[in-house]
C-alpha positions in Angstrom: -155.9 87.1 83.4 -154.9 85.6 86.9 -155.6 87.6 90.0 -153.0 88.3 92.3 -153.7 85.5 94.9 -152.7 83.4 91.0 -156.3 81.9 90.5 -157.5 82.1 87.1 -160.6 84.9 87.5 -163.2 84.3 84.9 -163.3 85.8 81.6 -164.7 89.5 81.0 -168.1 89.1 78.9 -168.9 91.3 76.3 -170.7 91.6 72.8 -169.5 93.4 69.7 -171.9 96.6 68.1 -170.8 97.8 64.9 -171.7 101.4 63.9 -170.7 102.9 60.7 -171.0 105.8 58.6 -173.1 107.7 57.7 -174.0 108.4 61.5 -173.8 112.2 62.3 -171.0 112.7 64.9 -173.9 113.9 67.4 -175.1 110.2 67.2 -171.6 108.5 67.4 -170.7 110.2 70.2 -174.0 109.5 71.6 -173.7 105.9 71.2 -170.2 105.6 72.0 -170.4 107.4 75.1 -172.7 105.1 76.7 -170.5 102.0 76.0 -166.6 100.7 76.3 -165.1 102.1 73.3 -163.5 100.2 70.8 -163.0 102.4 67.7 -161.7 100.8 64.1 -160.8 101.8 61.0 -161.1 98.8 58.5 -162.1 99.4 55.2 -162.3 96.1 53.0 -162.1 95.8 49.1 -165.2 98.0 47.2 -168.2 96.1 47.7 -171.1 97.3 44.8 -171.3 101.0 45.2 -169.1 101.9 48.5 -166.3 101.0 51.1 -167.7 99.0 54.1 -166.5 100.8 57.5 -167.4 101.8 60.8 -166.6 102.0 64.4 -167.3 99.0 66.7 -168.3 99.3 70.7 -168.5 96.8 72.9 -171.2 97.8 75.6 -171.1 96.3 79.1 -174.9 96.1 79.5 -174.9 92.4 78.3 -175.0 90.1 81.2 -175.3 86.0 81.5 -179.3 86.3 81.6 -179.2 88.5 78.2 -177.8 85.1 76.5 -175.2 85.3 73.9 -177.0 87.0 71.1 -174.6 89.8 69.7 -176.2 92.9 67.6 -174.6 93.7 64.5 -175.5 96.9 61.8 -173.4 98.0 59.0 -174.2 100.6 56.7 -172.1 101.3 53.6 -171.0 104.1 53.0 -172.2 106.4 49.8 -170.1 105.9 46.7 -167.2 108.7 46.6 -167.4 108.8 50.0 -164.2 107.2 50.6 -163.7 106.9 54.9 -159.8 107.9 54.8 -157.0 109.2 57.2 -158.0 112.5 57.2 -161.9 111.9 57.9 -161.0 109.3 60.4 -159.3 111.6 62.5 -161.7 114.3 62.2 -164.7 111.9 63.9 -161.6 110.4 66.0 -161.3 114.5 67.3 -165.0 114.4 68.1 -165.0 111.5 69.6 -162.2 112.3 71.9 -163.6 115.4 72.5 -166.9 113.8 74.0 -164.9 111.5 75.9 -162.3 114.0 77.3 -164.7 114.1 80.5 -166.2 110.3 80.7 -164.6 109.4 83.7 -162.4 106.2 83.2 -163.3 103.7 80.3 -160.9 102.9 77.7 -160.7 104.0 74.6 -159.1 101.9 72.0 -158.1 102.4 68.4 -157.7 99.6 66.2 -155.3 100.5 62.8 -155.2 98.3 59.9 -151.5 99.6 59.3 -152.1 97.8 55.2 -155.2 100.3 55.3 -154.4 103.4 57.0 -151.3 105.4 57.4 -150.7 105.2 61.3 -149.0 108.7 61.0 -151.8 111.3 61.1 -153.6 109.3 63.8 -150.3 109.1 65.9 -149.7 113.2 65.5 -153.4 113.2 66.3 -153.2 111.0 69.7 -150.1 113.1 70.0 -151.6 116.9 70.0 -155.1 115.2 72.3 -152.3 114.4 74.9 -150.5 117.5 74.8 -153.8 119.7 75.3 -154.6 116.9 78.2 -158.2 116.2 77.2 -157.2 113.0 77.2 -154.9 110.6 80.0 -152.2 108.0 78.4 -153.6 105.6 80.6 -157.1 105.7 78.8 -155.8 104.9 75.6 -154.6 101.4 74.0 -153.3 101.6 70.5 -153.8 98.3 68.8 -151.9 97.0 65.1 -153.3 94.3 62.5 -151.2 93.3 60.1 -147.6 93.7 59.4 -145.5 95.6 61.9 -143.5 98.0 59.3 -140.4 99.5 60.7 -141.9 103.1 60.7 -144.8 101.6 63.0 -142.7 99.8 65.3 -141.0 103.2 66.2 -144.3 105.0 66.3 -145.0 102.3 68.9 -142.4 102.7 71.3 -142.9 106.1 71.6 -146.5 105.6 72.3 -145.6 103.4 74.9 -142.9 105.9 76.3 -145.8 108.3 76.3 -147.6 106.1 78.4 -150.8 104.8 76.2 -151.0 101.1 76.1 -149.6 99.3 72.5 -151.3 96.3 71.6 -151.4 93.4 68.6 -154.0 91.1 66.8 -152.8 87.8 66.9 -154.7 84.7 64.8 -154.1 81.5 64.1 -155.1 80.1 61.1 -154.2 76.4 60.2 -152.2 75.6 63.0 -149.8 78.8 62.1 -149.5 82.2 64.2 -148.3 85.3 62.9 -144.7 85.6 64.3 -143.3 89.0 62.3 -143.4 90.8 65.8 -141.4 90.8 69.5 -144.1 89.9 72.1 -141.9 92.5 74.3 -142.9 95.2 71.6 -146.6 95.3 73.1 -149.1 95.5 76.2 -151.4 93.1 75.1 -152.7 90.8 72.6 -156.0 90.3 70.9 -155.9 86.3 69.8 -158.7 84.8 67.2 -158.1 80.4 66.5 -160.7 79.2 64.3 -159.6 76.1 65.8 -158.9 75.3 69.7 -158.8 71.4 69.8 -158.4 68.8 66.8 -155.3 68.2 64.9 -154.1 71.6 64.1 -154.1 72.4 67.6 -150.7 71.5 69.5 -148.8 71.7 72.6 -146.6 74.5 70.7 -149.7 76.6 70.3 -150.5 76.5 74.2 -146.6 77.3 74.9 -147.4 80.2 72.2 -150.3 82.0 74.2 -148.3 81.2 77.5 -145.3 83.4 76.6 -148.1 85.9 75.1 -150.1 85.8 78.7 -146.6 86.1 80.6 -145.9 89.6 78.3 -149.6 91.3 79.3 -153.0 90.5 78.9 -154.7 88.1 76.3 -158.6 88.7 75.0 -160.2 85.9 72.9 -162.6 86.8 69.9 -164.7 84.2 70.3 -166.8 82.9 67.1 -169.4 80.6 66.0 -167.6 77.5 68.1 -168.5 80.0 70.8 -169.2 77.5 73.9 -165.9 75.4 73.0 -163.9 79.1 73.4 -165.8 80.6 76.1 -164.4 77.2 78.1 -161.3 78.0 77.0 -160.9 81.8 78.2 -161.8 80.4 81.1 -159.3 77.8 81.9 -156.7 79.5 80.4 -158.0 82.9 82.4 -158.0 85.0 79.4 -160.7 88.1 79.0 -163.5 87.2 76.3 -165.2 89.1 73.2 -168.0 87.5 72.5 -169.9 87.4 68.9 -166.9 88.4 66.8 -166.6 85.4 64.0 -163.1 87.0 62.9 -162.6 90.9 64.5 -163.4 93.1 62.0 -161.6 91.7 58.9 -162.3 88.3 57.8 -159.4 86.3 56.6 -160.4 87.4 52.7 -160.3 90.9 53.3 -164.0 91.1 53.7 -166.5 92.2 56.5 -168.5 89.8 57.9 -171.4 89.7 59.8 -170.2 89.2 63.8 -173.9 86.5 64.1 -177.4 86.3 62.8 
């Protein structure tokens, strides 16, 4: 993100936590409060006897002299236990709840729209804002997958309601996902597996220039972390750090941010 005198300012830092279920709400909160929020709802395919999900924070205590050594757990949840729409807005409530009074961080929710109906959470960010325990500005809605045509209207009248829209961009093989208007969102969330090499041409740098020109571009940053850390920083993008592919790998399955 450039600063107004145009220089490119460096990248924000910071490393990816994954908590998931079963936590009691008293602990989420606890631990959520204390970082930047950055709440998900990801299930993956059934893997032995549960569905792997969970929130994700991303705390600002991590500086340079920590070194680049992210912290991942992941507990699966019990069998029959299935993390849906309706329990995710109940700990969603909770959470807001706690955070109705946390001065100003940023709360964002991250919706699978293949894996969750986007309606109860929208009704949901809709009656939070009404009761004002929470302001627009704090939140920042943000769409993987497919943009449906039901979710595209959802997300203009988010924006209209003034809470920030944004999308999860990769690039895999040399080809972006292109089923959206960049002018539909605030901000994008890009993961390459690949910066340099073959795959990687001039049309992809024009790419992320009209994304940067629309609103603000993060980079999840992987295991060719140094190589993508160099380039948030030329390009003057803000950084995640540890995230090998955000919270769904390209075959569906939760991986393990770094060991």
């Amino acid at each position: 993100m450039k600063s107004p005198s145009g220089v490119n300012s460096p990248p924000t830092k910071s490393f990816a936590l994954s908590i998931s279920l079963p936590y009691s709400r008293a602990q989420l909160a606890c631990a959520l409060l204390e970082e930047q929020i950055d709440v998900f709802y990801s299930p993956t395919r059934q893997v032995d006897t549960g569905i792997v999900c969970g929130f994700r924070a991303m705390p600002h205590w991590a500086s340079a002299d920590h070194g680049l050594v992210p912290y991942t757990e992941l507990i699966r949840a019990m069998a029959g236990e299935a993390f849906g729409p309706s329990l995710f807005c109940t700990v969603l409530l909770q959470v807001f709840r706690q955070l109705a009074h946390s001065g100003d961080k940023v709360i964002r929710v991250s919706l699978e729209e293949s894996m969750l109906p986007v309606a109860p959470v929208f009704r949901l960010l809709s009656a939070l804002l009404l009761e004002s325990w929470i302001a627009p500005e704090r939140l920042e809605m943000e769409f993987r997958g497919p943009m449906a045509v039901e979710t595209r209207a959802m997300s203009e009248e988010m924006r209209r309601a003034g809470i920030r829209v944004g999308r999860l961009v990769s690039a895999s093989g040399g080809n972006f996902e292109g089923d959206f208007e960049m002018s539909d969102f605030d901000s994008f969330t890009f993961w390459a597996p690949e910066l340099t090499g073959s795959r990687w041409t001039i049309e992809h740098d024009r790419w992320l220039g009209r994304m940067q020109d629309h609103g603000k571009v993060t980079l999840l940053a992987d295991a060719d972390g140094p190589r993508q850390i160099e380039f948030a920083r030329l390009k003057g993008f803000d950084l995640i750090e540890g995230a090998a592919t955000g919270p769904l790998s390209p075959e569906g399955e939760l991986r393990e941010i770094m060991s």
